[in-house]
CHARMM internal coordinates of N, CA and C (Angstrom, degrees):
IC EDIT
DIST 1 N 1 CA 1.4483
DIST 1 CA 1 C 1.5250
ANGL 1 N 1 CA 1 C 110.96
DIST 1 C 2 N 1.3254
ANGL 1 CA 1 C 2 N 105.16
DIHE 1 N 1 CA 1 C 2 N -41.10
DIST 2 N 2 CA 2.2641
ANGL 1 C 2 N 2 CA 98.71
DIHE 1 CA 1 C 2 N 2 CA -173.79
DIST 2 CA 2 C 1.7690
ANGL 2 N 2 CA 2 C 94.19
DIHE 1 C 2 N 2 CA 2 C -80.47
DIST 2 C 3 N 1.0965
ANGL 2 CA 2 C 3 N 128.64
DIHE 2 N 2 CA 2 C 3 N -18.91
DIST 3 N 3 CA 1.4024
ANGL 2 C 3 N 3 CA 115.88
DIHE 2 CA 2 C 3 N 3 CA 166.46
DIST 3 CA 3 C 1.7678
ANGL 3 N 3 CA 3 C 127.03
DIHE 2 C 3 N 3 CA 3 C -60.17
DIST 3 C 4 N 1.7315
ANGL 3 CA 3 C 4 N 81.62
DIHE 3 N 3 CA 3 C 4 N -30.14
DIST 4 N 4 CA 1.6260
ANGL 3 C 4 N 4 CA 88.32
DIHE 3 CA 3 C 4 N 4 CA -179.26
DIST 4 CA 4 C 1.5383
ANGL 4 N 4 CA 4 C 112.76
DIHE 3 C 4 N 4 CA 4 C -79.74
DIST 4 C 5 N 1.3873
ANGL 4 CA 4 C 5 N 94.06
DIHE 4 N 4 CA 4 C 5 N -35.58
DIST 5 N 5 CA 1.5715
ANGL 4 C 5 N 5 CA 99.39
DIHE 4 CA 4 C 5 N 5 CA 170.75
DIST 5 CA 5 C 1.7238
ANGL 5 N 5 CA 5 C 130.42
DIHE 4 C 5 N 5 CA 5 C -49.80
DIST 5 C 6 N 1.7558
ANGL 5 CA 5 C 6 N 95.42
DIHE 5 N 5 CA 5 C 6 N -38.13
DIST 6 N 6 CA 1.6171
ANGL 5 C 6 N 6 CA 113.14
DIHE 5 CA 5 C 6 N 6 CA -178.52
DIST 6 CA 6 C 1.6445
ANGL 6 N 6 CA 6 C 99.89
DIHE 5 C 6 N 6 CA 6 C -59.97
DIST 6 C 7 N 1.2227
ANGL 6 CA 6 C 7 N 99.26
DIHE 6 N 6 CA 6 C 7 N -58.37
DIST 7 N 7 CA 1.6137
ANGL 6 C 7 N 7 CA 109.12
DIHE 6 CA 6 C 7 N 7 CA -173.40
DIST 7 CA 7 C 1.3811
ANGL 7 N 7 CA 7 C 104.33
DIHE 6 C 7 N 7 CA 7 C -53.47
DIST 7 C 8 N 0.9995
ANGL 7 CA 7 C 8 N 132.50
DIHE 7 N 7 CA 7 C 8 N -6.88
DIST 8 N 8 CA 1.7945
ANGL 7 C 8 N 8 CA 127.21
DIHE 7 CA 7 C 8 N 8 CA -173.72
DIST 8 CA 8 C 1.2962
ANGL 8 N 8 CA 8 C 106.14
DIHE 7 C 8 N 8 CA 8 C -109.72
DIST 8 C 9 N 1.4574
ANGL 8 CA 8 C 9 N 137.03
DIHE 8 N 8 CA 8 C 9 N -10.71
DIST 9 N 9 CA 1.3055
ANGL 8 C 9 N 9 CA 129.23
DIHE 8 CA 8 C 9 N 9 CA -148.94
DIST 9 CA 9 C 1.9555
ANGL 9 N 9 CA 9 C 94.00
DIHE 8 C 9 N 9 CA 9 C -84.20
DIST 9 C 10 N 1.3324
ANGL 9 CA 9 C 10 N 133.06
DIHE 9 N 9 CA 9 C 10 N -37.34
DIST 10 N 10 CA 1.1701
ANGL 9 C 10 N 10 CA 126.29
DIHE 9 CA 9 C 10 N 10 CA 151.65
DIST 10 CA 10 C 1.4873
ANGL 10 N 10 CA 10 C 139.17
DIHE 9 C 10 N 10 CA 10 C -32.82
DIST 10 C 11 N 1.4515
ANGL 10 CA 10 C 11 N 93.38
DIHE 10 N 10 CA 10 C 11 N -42.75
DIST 11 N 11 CA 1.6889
ANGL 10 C 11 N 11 CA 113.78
DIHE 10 CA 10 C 11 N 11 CA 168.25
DIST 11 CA 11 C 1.2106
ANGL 11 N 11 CA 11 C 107.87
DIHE 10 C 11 N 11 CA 11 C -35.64
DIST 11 C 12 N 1.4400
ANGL 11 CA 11 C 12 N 130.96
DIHE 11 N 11 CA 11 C 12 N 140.94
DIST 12 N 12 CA 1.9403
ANGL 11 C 12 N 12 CA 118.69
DIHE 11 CA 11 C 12 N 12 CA 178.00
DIST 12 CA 12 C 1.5474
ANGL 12 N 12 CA 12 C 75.80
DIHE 11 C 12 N 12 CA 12 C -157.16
DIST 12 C 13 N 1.8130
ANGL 12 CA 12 C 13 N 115.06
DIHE 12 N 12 CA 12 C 13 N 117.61
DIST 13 N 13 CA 1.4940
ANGL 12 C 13 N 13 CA 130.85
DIHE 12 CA 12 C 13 N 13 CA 140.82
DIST 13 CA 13 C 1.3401
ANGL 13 N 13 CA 13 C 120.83
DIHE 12 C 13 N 13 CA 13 C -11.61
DIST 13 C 14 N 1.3562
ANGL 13 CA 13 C 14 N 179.16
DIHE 13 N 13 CA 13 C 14 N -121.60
DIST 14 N 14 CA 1.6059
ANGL 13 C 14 N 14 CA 130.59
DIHE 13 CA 13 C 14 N 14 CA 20.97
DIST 14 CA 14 C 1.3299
ANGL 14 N 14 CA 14 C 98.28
DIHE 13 C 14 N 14 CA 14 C -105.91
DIST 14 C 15 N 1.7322
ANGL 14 CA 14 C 15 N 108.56
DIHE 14 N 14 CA 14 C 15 N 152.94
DIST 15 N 15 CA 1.2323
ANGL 14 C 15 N 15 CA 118.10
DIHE 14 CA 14 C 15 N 15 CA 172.08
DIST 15 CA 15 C 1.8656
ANGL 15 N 15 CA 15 C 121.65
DIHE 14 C 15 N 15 CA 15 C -58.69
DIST 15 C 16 N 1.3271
ANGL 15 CA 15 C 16 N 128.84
DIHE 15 N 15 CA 15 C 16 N -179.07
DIST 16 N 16 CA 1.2928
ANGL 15 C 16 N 16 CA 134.78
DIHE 15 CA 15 C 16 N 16 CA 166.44
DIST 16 CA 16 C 1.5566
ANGL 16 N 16 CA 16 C 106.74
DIHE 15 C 16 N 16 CA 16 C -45.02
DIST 16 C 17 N 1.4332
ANGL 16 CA 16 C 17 N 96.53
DIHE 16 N 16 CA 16 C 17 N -77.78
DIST 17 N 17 CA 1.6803
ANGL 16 C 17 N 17 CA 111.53
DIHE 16 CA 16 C 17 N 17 CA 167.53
DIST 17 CA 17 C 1.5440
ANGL 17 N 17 CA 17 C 122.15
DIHE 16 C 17 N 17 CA 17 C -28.36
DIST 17 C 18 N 1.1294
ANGL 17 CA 17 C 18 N 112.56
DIHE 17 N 17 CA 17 C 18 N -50.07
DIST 18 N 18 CA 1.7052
ANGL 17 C 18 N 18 CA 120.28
DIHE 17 CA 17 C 18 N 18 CA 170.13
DIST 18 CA 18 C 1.4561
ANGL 18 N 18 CA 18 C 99.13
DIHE 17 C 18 N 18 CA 18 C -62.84
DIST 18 C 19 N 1.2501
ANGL 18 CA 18 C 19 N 129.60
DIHE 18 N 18 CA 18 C 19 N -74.56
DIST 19 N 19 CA 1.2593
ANGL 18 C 19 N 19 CA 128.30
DIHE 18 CA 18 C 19 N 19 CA -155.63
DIST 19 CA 19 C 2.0580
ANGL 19 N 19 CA 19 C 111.76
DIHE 18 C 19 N 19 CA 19 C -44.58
DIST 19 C 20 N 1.6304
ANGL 19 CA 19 C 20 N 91.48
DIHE 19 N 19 CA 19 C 20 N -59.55
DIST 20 N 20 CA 1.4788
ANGL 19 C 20 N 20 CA 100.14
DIHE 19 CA 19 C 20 N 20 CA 156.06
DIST 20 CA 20 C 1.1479
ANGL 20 N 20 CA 20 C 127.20
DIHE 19 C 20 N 20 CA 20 C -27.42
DIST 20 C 21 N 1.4521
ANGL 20 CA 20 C 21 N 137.99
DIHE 20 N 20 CA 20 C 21 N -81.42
DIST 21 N 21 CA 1.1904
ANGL 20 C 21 N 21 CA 142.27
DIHE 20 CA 20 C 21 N 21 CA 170.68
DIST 21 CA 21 C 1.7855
ANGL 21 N 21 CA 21 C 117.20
DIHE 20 C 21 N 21 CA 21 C -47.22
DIST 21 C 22 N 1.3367
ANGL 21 CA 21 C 22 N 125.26
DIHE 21 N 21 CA 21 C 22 N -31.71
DIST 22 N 22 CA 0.7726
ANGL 21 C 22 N 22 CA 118.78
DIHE 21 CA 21 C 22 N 22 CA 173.54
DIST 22 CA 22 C 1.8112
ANGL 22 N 22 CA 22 C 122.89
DIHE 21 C 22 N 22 CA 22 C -77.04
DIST 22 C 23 N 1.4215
ANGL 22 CA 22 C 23 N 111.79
DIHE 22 N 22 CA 22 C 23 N -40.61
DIST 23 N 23 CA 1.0807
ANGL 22 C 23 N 23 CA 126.09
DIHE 22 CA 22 C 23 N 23 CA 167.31
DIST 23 CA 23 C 1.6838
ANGL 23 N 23 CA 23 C 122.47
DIHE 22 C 23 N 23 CA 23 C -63.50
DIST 23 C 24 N 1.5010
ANGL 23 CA 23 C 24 N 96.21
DIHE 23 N 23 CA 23 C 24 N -46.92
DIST 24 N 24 CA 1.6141
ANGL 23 C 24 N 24 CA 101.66
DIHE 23 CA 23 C 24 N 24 CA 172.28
DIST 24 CA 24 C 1.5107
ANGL 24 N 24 CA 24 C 104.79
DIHE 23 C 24 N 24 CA 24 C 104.45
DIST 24 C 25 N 0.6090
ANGL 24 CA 24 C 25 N 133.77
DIHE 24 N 24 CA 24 C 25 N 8.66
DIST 25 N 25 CA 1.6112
ANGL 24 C 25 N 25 CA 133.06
DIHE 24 CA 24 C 25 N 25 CA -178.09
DIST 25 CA 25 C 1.6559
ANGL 25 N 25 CA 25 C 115.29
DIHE 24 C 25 N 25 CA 25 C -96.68
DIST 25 C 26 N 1.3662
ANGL 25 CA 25 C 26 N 122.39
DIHE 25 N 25 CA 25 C 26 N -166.21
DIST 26 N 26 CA 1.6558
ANGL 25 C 26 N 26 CA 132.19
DIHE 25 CA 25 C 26 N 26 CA 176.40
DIST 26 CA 26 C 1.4970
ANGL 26 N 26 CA 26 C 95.28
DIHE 25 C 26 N 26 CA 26 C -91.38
DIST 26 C 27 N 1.5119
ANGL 26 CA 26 C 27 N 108.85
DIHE 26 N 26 CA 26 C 27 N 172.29
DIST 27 N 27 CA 1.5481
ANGL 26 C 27 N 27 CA 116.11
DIHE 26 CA 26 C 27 N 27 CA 156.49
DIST 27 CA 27 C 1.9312
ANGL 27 N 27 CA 27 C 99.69
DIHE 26 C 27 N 27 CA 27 C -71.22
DIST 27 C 28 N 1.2088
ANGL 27 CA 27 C 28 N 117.99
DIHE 27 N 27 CA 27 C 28 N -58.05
DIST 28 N 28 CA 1.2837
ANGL 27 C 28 N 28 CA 101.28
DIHE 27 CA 27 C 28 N 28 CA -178.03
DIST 28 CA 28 C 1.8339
ANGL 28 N 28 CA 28 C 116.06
DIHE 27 C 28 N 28 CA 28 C -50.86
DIST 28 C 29 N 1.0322
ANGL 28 CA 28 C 29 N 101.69
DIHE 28 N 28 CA 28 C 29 N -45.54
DIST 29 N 29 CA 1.5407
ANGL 28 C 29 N 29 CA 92.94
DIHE 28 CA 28 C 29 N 29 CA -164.79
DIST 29 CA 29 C 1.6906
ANGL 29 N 29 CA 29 C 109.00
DIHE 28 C 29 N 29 CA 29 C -57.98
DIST 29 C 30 N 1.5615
ANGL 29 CA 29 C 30 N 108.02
DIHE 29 N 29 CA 29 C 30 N -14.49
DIST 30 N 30 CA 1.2424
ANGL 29 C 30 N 30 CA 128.20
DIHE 29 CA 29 C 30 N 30 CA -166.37
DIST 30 CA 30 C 1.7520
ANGL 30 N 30 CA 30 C 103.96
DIHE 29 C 30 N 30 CA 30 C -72.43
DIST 30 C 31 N 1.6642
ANGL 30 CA 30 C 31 N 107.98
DIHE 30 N 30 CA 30 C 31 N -46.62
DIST 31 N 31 CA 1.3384
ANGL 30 C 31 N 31 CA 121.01
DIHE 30 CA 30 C 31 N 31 CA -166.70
DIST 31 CA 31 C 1.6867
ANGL 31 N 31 CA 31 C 116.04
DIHE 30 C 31 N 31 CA 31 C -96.00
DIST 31 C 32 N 1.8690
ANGL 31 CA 31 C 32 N 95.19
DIHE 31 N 31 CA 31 C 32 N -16.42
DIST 32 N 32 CA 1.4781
ANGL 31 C 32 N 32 CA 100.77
DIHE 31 CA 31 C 32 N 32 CA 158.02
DIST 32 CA 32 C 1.5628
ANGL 32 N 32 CA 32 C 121.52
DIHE 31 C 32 N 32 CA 32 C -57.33
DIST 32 C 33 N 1.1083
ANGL 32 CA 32 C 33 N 124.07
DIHE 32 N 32 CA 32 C 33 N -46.63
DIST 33 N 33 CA 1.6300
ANGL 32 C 33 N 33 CA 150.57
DIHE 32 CA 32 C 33 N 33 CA -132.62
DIST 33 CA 33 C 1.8798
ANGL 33 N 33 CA 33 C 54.53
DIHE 32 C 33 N 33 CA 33 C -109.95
DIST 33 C 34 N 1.1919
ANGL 33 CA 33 C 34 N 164.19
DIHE 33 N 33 CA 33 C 34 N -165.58
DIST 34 N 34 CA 1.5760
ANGL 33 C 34 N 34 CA 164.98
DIHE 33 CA 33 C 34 N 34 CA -73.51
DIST 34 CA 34 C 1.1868
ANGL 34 N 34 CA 34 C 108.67
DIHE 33 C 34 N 34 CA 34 C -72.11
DIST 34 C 35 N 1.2424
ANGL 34 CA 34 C 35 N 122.56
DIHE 34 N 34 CA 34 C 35 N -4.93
DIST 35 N 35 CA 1.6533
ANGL 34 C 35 N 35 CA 122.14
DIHE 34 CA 34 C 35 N 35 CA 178.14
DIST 35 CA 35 C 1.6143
ANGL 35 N 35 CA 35 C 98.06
DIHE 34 C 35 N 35 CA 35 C -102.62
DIST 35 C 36 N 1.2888
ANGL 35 CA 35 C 36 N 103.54
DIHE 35 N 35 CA 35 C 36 N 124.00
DIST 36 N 36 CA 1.5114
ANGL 35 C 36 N 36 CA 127.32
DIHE 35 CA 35 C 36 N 36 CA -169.76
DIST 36 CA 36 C 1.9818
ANGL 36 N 36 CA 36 C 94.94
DIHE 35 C 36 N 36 CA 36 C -80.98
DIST 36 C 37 N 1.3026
ANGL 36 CA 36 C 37 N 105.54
DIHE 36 N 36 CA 36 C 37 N -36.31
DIST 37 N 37 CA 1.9754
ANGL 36 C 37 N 37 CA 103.89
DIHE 36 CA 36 C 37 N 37 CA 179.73
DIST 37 CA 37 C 1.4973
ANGL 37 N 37 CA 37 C 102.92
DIHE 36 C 37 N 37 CA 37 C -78.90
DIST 37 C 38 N 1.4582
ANGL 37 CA 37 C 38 N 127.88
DIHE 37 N 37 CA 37 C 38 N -10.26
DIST 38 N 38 CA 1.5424
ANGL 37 C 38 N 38 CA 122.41
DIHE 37 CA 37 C 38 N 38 CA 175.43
DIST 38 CA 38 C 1.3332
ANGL 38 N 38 CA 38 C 121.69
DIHE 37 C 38 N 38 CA 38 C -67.78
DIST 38 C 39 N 1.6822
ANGL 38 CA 38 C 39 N 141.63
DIHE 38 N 38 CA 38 C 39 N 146.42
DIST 39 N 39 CA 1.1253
ANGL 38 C 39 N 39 CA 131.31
DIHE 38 CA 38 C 39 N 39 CA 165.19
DIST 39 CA 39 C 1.5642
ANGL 39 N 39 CA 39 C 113.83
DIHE 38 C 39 N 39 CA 39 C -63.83
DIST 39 C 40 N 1.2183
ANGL 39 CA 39 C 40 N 120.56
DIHE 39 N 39 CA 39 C 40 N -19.62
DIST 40 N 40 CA 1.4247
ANGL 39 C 40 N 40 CA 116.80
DIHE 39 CA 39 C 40 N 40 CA 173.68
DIST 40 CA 40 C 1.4036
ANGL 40 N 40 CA 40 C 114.13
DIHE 39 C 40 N 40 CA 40 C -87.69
DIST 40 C 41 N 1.0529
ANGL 40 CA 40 C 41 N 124.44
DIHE 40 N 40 CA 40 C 41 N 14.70
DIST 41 N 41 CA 1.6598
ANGL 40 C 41 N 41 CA 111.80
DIHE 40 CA 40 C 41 N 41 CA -175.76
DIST 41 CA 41 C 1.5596
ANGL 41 N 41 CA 41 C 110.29
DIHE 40 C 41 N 41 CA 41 C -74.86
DIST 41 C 42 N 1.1316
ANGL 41 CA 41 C 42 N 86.30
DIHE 41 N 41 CA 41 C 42 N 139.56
DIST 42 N 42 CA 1.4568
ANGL 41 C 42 N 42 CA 99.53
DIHE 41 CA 41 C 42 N 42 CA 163.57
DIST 42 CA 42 C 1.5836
ANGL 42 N 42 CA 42 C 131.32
DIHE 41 C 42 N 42 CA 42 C -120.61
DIST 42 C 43 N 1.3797
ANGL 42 CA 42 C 43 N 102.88
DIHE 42 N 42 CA 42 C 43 N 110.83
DIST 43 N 43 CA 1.7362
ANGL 42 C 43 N 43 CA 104.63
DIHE 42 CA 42 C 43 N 43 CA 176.44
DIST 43 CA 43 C 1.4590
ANGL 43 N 43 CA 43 C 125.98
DIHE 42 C 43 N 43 CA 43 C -49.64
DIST 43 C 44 N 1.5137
ANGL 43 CA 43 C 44 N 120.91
DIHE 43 N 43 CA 43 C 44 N -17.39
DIST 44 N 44 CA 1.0879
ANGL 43 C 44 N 44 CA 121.10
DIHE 43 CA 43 C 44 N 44 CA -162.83
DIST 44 CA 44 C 2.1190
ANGL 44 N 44 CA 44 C 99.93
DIHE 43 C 44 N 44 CA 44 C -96.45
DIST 44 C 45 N 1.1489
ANGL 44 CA 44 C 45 N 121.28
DIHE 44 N 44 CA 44 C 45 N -32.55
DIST 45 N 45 CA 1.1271
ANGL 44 C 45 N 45 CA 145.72
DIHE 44 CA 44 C 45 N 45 CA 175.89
DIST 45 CA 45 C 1.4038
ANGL 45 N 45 CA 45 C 122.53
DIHE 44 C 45 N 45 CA 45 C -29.16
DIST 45 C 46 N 1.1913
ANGL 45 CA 45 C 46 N 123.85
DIHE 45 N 45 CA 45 C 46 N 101.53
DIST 46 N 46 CA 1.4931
ANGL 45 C 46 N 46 CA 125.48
DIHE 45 CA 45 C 46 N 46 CA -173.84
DIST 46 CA 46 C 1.7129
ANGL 46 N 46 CA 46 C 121.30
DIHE 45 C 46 N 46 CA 46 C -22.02
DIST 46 C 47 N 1.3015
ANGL 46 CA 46 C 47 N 117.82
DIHE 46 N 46 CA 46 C 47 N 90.26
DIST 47 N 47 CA 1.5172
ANGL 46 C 47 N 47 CA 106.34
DIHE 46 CA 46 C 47 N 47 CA 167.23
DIST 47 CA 47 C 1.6379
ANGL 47 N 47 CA 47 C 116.20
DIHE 46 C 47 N 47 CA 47 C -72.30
DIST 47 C 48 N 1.7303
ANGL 47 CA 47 C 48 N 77.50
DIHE 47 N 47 CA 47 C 48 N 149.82
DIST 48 N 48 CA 1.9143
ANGL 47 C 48 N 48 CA 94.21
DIHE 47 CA 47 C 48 N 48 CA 176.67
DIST 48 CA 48 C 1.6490
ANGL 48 N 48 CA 48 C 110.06
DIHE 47 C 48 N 48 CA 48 C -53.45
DIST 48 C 49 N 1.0730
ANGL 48 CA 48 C 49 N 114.09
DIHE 48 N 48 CA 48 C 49 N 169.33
DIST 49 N 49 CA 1.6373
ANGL 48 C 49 N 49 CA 128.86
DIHE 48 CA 48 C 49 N 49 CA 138.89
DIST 49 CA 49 C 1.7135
ANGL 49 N 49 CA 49 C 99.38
DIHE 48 C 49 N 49 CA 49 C -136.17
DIST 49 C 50 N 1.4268
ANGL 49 CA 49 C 50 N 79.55
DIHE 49 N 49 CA 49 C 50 N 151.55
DIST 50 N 50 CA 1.6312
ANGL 49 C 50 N 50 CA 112.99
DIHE 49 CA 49 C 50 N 50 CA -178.22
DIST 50 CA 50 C 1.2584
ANGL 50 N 50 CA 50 C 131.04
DIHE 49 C 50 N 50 CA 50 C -68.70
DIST 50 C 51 N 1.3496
ANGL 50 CA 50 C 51 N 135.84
DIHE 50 N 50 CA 50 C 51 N 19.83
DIST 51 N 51 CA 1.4036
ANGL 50 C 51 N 51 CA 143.45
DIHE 50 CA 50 C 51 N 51 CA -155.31
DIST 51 CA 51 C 1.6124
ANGL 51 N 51 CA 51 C 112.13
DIHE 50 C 51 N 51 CA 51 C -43.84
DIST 51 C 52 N 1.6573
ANGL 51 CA 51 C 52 N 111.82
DIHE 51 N 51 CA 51 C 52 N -25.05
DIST 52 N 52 CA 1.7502
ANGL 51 C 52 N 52 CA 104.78
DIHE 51 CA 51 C 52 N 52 CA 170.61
DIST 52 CA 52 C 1.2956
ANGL 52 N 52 CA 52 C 104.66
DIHE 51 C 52 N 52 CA 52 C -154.13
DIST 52 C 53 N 1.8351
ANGL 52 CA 52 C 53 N 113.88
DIHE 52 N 52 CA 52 C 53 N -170.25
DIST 53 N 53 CA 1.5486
ANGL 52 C 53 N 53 CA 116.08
DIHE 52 CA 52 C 53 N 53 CA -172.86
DIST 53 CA 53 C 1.4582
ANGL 53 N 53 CA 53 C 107.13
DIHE 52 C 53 N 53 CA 53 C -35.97
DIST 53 C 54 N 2.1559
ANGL 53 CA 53 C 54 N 102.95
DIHE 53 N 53 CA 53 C 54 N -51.37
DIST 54 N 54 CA 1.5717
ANGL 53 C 54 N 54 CA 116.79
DIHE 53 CA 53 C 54 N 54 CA -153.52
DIST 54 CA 54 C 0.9912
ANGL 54 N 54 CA 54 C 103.56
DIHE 53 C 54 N 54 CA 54 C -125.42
DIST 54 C 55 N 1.4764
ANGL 54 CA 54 C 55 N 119.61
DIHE 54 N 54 CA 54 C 55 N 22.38
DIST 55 N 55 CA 1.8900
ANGL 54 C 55 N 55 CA 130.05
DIHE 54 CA 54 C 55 N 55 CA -171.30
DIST 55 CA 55 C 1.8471
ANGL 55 N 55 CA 55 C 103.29
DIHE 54 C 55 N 55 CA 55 C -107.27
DIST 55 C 56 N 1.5810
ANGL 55 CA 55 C 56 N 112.95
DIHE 55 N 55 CA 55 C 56 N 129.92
DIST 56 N 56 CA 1.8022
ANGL 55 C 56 N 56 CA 90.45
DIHE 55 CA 55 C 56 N 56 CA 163.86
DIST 56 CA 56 C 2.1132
ANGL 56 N 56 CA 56 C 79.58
DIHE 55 C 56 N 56 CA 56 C -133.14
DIST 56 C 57 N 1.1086
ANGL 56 CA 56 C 57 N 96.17
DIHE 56 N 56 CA 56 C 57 N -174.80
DIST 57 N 57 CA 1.5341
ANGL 56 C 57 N 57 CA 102.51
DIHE 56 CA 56 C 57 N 57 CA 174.24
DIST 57 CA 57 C 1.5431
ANGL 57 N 57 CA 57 C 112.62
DIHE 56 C 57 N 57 CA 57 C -158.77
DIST 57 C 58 N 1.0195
ANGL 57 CA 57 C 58 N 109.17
DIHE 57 N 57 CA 57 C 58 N -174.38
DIST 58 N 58 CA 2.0399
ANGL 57 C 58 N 58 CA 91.76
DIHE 57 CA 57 C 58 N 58 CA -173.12
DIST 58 CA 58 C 1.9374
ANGL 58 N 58 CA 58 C 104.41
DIHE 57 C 58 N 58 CA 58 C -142.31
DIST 58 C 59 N 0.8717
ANGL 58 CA 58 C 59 N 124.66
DIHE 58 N 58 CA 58 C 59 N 158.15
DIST 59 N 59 CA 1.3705
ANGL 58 C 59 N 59 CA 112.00
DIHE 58 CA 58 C 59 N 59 CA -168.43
DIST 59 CA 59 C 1.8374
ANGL 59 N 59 CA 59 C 101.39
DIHE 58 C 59 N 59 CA 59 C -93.84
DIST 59 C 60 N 1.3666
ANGL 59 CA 59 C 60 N 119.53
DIHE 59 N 59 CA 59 C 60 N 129.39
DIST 60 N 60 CA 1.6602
ANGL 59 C 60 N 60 CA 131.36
DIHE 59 CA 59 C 60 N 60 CA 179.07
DIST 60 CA 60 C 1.5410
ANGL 60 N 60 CA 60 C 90.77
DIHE 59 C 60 N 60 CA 60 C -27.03
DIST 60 C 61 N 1.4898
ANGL 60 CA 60 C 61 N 102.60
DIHE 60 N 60 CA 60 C 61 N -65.07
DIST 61 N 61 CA 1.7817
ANGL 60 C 61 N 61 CA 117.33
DIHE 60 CA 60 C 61 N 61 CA -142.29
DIST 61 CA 61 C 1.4537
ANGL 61 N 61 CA 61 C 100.03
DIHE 60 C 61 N 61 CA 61 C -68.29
DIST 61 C 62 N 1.3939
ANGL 61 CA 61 C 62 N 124.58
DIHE 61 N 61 CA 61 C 62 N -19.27
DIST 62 N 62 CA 1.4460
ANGL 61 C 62 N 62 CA 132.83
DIHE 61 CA 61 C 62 N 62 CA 170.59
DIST 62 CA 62 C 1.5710
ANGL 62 N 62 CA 62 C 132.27
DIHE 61 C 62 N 62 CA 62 C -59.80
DIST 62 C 63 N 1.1923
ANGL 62 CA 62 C 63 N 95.91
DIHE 62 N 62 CA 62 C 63 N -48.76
DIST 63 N 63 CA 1.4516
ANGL 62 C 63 N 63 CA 144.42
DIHE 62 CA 62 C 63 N 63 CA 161.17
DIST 63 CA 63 C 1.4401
ANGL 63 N 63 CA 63 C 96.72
DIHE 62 C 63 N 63 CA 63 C -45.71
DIST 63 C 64 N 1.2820
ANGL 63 CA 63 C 64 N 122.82
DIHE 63 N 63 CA 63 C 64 N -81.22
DIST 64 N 64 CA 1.9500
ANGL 63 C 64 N 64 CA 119.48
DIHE 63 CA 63 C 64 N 64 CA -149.41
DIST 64 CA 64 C 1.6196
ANGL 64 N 64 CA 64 C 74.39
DIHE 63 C 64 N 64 CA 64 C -101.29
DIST 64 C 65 N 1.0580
ANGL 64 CA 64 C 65 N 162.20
DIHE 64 N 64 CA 64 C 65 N -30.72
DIST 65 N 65 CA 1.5161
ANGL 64 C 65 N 65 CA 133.63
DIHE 64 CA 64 C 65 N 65 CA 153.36
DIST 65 CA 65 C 1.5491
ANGL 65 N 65 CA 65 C 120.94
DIHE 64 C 65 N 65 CA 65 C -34.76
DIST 65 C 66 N 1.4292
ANGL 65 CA 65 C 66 N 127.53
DIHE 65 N 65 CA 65 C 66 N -58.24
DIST 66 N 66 CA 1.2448
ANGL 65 C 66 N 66 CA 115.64
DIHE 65 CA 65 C 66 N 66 CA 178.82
DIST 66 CA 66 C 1.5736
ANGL 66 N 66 CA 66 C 114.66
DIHE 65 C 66 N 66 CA 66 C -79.59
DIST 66 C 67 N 1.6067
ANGL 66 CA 66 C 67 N 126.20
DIHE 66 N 66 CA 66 C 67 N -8.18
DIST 67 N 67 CA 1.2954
ANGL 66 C 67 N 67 CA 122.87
DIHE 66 CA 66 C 67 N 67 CA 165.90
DIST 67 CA 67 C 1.5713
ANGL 67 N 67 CA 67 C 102.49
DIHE 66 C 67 N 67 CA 67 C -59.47
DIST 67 C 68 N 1.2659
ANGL 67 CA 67 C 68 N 115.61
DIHE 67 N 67 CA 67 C 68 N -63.46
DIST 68 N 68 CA 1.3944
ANGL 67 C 68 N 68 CA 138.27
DIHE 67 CA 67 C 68 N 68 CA -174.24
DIST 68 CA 68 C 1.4887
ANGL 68 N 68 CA 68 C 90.87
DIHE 67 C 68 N 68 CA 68 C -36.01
DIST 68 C 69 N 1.7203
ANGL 68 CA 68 C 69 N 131.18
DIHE 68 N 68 CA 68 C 69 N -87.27
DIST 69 N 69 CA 1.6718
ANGL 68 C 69 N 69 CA 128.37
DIHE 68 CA 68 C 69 N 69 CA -178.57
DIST 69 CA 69 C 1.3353
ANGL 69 N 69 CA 69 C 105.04
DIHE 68 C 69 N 69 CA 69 C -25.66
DIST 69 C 70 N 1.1334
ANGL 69 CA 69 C 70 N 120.90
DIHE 69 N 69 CA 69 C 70 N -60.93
DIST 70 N 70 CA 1.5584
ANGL 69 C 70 N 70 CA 114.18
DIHE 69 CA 69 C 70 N 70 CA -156.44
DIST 70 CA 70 C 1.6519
ANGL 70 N 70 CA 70 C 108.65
DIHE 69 C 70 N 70 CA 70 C -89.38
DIST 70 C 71 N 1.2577
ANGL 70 CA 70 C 71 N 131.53
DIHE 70 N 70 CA 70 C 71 N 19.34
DIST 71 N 71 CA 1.2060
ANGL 70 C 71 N 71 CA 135.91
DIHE 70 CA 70 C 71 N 71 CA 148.64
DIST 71 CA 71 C 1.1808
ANGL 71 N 71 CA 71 C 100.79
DIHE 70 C 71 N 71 CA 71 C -98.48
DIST 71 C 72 N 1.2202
ANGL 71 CA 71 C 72 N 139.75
DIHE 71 N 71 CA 71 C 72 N -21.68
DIST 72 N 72 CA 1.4518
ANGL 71 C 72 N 72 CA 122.27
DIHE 71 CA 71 C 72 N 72 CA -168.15
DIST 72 CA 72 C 1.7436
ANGL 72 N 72 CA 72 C 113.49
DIHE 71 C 72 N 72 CA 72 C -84.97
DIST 72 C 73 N 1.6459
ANGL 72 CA 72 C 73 N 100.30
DIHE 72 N 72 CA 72 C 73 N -28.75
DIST 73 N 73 CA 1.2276
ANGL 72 C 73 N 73 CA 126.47
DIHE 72 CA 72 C 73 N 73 CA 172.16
DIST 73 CA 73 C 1.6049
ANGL 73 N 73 CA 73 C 120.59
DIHE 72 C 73 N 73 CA 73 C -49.81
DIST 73 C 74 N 1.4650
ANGL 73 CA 73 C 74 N 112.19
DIHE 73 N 73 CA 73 C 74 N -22.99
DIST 74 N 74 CA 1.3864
ANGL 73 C 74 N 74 CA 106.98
DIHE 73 CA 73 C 74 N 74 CA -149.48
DIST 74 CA 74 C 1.5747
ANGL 74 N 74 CA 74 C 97.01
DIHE 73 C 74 N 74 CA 74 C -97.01
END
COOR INIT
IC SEED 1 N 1 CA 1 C
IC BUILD
């Protein structure tokens, strides 16, 4: 278990707002790209986790992973 912990201490939550700014996009374009019935969705696209009733958060390494694909893409 404290090994798993070591391995996580990099791990960083970020909020909606973070992800946004970091990514660069709208909140919609944000929730398009998570809606699987949208023409913009994207499968590859950081999914939420649920941390409360009205809380989700997104994982850092998720985040600059799919920046990373889609620069590599272009």
């Amino acid at each position: 278990m404290k090994n798993m912990v070591n391995n996580n201490r990099n791990m960083r939550a970020l909020t909606t707002k973070e992800v946004l700014e970091i990514v660069g996009i709208s909140r919609t374009a944000h929730y398009e790209k998570l809606n699987p019935n949208s023409s913009s969705f994207d499968p590859d696209y950081p999914k939420k986790i649920k941390v409360g009733f009205r809380s989700v958060r997104y994982l850092e390494q998720e985040v600059f992973s799919w920046l990373e694909k889609k620069m590599g893409e272009r």
